[in-house]
C-alpha positions as CSV (number, residue, x, y, z in Angstrom):
1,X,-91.1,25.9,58.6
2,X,-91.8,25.3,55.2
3,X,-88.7,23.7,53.7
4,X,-90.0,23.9,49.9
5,X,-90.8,28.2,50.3
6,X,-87.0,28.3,51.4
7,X,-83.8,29.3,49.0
8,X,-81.6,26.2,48.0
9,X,-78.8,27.2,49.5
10,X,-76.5,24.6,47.6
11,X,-78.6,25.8,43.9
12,X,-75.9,26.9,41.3
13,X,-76.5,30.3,40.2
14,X,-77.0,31.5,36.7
15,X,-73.8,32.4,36.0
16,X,-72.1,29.3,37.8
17,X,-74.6,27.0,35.2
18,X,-73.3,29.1,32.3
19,X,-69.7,28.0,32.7
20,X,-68.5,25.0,30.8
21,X,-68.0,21.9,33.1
22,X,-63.8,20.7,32.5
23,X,-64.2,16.8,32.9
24,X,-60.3,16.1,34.6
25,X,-59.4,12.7,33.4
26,X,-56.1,12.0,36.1
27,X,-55.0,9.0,34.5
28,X,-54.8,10.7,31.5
29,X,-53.2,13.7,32.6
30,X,-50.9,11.5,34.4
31,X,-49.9,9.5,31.1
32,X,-49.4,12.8,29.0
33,X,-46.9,13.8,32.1
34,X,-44.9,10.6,32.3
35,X,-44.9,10.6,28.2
36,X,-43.6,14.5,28.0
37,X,-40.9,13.1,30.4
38,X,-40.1,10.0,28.6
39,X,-39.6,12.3,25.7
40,X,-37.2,14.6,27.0
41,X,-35.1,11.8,28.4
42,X,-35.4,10.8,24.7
43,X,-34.1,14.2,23.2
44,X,-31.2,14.4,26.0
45,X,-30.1,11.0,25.0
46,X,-30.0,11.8,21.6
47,X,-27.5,14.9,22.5
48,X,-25.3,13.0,24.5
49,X,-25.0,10.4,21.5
50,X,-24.4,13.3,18.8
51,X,-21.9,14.7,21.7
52,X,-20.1,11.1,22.4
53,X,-19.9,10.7,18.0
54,X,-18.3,14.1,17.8
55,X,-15.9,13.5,20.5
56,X,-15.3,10.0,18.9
57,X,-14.8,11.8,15.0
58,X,-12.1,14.4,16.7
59,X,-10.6,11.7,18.2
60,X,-9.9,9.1,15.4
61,X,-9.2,12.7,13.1
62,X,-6.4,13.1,15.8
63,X,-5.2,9.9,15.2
64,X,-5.4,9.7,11.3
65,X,-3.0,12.9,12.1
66,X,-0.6,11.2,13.9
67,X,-0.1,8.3,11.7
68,X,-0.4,10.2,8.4
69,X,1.5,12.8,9.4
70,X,3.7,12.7,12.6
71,X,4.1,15.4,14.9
72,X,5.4,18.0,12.6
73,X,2.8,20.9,11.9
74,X,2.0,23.5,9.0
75,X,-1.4,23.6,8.0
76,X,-4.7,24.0,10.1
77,X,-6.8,21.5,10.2
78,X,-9.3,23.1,12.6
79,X,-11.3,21.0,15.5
80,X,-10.2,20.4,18.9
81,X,-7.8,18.1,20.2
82,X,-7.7,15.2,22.9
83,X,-4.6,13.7,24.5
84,X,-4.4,9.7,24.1
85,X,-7.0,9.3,27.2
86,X,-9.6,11.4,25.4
87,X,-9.3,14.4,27.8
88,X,-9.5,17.7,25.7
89,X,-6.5,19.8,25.3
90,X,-7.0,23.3,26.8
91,X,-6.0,26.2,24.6
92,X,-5.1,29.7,25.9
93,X,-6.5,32.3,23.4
94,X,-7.4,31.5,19.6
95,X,-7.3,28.0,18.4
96,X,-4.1,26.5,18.2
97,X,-3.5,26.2,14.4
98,X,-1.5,22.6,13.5
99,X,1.0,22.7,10.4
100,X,0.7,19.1,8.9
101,X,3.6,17.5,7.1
102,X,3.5,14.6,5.4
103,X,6.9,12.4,5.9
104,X,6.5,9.9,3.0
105,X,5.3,12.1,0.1
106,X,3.7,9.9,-3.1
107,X,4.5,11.9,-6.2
108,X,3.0,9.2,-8.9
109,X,1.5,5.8,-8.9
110,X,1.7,3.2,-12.3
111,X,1.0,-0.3,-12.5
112,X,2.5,-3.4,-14.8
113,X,1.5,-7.0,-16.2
114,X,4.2,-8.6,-16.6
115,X,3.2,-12.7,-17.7
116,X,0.8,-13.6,-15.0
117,X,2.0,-10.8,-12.3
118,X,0.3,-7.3,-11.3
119,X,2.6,-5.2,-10.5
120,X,2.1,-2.1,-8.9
121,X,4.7,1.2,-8.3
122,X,4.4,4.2,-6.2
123,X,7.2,6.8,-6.8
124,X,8.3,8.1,-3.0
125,X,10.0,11.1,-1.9
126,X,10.6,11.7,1.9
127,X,10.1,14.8,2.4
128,X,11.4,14.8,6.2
129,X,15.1,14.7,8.0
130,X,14.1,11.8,9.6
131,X,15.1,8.3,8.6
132,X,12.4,6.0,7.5
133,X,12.8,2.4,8.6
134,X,11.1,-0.9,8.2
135,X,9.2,-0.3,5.3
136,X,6.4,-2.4,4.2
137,X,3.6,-1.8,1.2
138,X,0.5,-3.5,1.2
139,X,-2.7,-3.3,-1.2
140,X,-6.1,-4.4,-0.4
141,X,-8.5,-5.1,-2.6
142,X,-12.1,-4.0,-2.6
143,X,-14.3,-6.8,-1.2
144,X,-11.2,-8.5,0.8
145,X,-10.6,-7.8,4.0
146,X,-6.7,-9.6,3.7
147,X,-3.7,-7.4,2.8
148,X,-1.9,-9.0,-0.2
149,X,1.3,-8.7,-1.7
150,X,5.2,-9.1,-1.9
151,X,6.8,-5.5,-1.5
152,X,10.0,-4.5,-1.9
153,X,11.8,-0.8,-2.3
154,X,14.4,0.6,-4.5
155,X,16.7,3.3,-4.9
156,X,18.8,4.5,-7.7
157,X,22.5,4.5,-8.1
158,X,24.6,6.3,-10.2
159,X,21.4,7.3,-12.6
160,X,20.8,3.6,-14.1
161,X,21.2,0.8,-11.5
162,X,18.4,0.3,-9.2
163,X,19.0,-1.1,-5.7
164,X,16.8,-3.1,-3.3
165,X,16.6,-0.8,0.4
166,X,15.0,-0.9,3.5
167,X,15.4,2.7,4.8
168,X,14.9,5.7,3.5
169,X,17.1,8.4,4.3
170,X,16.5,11.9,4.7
171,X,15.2,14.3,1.6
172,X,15.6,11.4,-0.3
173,X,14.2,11.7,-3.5
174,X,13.4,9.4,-5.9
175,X,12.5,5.6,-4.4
176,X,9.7,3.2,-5.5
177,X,8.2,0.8,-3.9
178,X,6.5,-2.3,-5.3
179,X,3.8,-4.7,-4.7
180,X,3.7,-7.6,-6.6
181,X,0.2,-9.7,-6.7
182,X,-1.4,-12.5,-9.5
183,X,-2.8,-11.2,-11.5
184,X,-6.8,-11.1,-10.9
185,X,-9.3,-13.8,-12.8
186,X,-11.8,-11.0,-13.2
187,X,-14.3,-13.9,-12.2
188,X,-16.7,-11.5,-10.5
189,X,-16.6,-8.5,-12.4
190,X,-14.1,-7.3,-15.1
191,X,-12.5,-4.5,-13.3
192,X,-10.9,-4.7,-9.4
193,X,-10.5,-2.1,-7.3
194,X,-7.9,-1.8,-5.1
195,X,-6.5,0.9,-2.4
196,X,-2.9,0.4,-0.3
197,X,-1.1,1.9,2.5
198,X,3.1,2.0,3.2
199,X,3.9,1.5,6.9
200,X,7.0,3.0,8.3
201,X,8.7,3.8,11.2
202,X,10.5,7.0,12.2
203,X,12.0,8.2,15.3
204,X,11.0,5.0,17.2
205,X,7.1,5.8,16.1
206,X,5.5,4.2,13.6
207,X,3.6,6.2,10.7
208,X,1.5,5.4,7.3
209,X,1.3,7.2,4.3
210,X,-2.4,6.3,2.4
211,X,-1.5,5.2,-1.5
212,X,-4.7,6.8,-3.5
213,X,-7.4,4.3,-5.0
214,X,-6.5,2.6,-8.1
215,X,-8.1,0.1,-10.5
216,X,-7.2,-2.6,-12.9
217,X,-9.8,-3.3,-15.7
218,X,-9.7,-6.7,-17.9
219,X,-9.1,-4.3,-21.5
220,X,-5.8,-2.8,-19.6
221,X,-4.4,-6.5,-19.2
222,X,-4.5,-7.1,-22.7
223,X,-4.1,-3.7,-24.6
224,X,-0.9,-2.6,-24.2
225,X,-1.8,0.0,-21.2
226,X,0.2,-2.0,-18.6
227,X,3.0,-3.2,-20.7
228,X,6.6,-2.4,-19.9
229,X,8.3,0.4,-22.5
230,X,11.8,0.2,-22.5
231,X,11.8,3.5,-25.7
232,X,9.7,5.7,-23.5
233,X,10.3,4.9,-19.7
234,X,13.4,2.7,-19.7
235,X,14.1,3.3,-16.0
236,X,10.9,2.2,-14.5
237,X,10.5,-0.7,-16.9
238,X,13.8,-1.7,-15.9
239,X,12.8,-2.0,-12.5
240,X,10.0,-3.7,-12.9
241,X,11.5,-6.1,-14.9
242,X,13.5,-6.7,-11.9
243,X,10.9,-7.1,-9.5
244,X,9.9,-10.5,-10.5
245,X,13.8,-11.9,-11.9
246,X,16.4,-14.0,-9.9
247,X,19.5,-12.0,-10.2
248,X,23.3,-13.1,-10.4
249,X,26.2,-11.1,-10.2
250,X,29.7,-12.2,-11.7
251,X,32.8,-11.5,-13.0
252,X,35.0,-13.2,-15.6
253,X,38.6,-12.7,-17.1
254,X,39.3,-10.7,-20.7
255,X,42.6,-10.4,-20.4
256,X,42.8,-11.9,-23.8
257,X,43.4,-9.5,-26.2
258,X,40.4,-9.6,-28.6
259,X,38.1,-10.5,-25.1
260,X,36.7,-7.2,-24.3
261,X,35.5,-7.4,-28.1
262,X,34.3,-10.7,-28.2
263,X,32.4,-9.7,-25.2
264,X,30.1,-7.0,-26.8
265,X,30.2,-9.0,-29.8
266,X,28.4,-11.8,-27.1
267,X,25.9,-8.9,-26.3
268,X,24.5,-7.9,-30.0
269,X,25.0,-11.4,-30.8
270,X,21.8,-12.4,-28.5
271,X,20.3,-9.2,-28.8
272,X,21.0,-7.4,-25.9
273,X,19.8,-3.9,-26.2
274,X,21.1,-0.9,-24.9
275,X,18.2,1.1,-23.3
276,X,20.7,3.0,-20.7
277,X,24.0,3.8,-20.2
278,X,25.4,0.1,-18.9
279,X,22.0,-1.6,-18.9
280,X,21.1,-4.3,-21.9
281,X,17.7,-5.5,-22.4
282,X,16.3,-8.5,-24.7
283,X,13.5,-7.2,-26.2
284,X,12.6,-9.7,-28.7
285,X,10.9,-12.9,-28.3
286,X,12.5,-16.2,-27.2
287,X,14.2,-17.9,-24.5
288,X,15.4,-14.5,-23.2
289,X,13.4,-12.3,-23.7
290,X,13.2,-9.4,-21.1
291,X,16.7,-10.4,-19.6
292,X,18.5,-7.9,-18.5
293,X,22.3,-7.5,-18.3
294,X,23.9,-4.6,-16.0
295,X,28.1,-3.7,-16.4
296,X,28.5,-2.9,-13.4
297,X,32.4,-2.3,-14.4
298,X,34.8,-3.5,-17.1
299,X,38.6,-3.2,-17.0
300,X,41.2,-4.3,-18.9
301,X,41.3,-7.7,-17.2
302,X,37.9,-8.4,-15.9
303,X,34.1,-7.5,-16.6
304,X,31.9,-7.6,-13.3
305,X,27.8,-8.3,-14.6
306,X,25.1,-8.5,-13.3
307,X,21.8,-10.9,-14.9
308,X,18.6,-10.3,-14.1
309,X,16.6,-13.2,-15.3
310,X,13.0,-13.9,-15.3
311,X,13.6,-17.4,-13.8
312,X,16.3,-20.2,-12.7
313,X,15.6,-21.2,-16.1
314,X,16.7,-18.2,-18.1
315,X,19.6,-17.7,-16.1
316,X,21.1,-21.0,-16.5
317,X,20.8,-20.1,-20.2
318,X,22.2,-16.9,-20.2
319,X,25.4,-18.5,-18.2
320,X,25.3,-21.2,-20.8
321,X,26.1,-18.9,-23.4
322,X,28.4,-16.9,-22.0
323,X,30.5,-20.0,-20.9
324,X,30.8,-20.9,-24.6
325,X,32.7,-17.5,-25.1
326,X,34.4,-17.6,-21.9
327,X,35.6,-20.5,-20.1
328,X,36.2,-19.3,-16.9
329,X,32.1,-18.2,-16.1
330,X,30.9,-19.7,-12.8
331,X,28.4,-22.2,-13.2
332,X,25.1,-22.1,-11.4
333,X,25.4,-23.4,-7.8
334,X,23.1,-26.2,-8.4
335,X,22.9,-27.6,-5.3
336,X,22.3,-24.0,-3.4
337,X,20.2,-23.7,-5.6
338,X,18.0,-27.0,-4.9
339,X,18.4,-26.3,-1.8
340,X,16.8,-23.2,-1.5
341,X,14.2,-24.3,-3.5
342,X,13.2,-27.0,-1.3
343,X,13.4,-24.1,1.4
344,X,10.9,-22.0,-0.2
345,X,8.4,-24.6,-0.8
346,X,8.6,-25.9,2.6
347,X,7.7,-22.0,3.7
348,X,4.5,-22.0,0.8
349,X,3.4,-25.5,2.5
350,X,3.9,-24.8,6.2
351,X,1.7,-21.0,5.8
352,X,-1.0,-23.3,3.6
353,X,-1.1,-25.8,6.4
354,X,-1.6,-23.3,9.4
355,X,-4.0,-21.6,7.4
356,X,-2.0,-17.9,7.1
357,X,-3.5,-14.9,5.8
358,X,-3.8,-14.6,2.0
359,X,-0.9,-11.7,2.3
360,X,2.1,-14.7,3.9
361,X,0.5,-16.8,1.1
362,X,1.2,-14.7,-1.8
363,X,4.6,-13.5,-0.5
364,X,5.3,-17.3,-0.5
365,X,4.0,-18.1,-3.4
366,X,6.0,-15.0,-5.3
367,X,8.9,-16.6,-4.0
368,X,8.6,-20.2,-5.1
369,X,7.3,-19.7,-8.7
370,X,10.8,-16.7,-9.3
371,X,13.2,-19.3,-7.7
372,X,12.0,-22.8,-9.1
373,X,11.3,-22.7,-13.1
């Protein structure tokens, strides 16, 4: 048989040749299927991140909560909640709506130069029935990571005497609390920023309430802005004034008939202002100027006072003076005095030495420079 006069019987037809030929890489097609499953190990990663920061957002929102505003509720703040392990809470129904109330309410914020301290005071009302203990207020300023300041709070007594606490009590209304710092170089730049925080405990649970941003520029040091006014807001320059003086109370005899006059005479004598009922102020300069002398009560007998003084210094003055009019005026305890002194410079040298935080320092430093002249 003639092979060549036979069909092909492998030949392609017509129709088979007018197909396209695919060429089939399988390397490449299994690239493109371990690359479509990279990528969608990719995307689910990228979910489970965007999940885990959600989760972590609602929890440190829960938090802020809790320390801002305790466990009291009146406001929604939406979102869901997580108990202390991160496990959700599980609400029946609609969303369970949280009524937030701040304890420690800030109702005003000003700030003082007074010589070559920055003070700074935050007007308080607590707006709870809770008592709020162990107070402390502490600034931070932008670019440092260190709290600083001295802080101390006051309450008012009988409309004109302020009063150095460490609780508030419940629907109180009117306390202060100050920070006292150095007043900044303005090496850097010429205006600091600054933000602050009070810490506080209630009901055996400790709480903050955030004091709003602030600033100090160079032109407010030196313009008059920050400068006490005894004419227009006698009973916050008052307290400032006190803030940064060594008091002293005493009492002396005026049984002497023409003592309780001699005694005012004393006052307008060294010009001693009245800028409240029972509250003198020096407002000119000299040796005493911004002294401040409190009655605290005068009978026919005895006057009981109280001298705020800007330093050791001043104070012996003041005593001075009024010894010349009345013999029997305590003198200065010297030697407590010296003695303390040498205390608080110890304290300064022994945080220096173990290298404390700038905050201890300051606090230290506060002390030493009001106590020793």
């Amino acid at each position: 048989m003639d092979l060549s006069d036979e069909e092909d019987m492998f030949a392609l037809s017509e129709e088979e040749l007018a197909q396209p030929v695919l060429k089939v890489n399988p390397v490449e097609e299994n690239l493109i299927t371990e690359l479509n499953g990279i990528q969608k190990r990719i995307d689910r990663t990228n979910s489970e991140i965007r999940e885990f920061q959600s989760l972590i957002r609602k929890g440190l929102k829960q938090f802020a909560h809790v320390a801002k505003y305790g466990e009291e509720i009146d406001v929604d703040i939406g979102g869901e909640w997580f108990t202390i392990s991160g496990e959700p809470i599980i609400q029946e129904g609609t969303q369970k709506v949280l009524k937030c109330k701040q304890p420690l309410a800030i109702r005003n914020l000003c700030q003082y130069i007074i010589d070559d301290k920055w003070l700074i005071l935050v007007t308080l009302r607590n707006t709870s029935n809770w008592l709020l203990k162990d107070l402390r207020f502490y600034i931070c300023l932008k670019n440092d990571n260190e709290l600083n300041g001295t802080s101390t709070f006051w309450i008012l007594a009988d409309d004109s005497f302020w009063n150095t606490t460490d609780c508030i009590k419940p629907n109180a209304d009117l306390i202060i609390g100050i920070v006292v710092l150095d007043v900044p170089t303005f090496e850097e730049e010429s205006l600091v920023e600054a933000c602050g925080t009070i810490l506080y405990e209630a009901e055996d649970k400790p709480y903050q309430t955030v004091v709003p941003n602030f600033h100090l520029s160079v032109d407010k040091t030196i313009d008059g802005t920050c400068t006490v006014d005894f004419k227009n807001d006698p009973l916050v320059s008052i307290l400032a004034m006190k803030a940064v003086s060594v008091e002293k109370v005493l009492s002396f005899d005026i049984e002497l008939a023409t003592a309780g006059e001699r005694f005012f005479d004393f006052l307008d004598k060294y010009s001693f202002e009245e800028v409240i009922d029972d509250i003198r102020v020096v407002r000119n300069f000299g040796s005493l100027k911004y002294c401040i002398l409190e009655i605290l009560s005068i009978t026919d007998a005895e006057v009981k006072i109280k001298v705020s003084a800007g330093s050791i210094a001043q104070l012996s003055i003041v005593l001075t003076l009024l010894r010349q009019e009345f013999s029997d005026v305590p003198d200065l305890e010297e030697e407590e005095n010296c003695l303390e002194a040498v205390k608080t410079l110890l304290q300064e040298l022994e945080l220096f030495l173990s290298n404390e935080s700038s905050a201890k320092l300051q606090r230290a430093k506060i002390n030493s420079d009001i106590i020793i002249p």
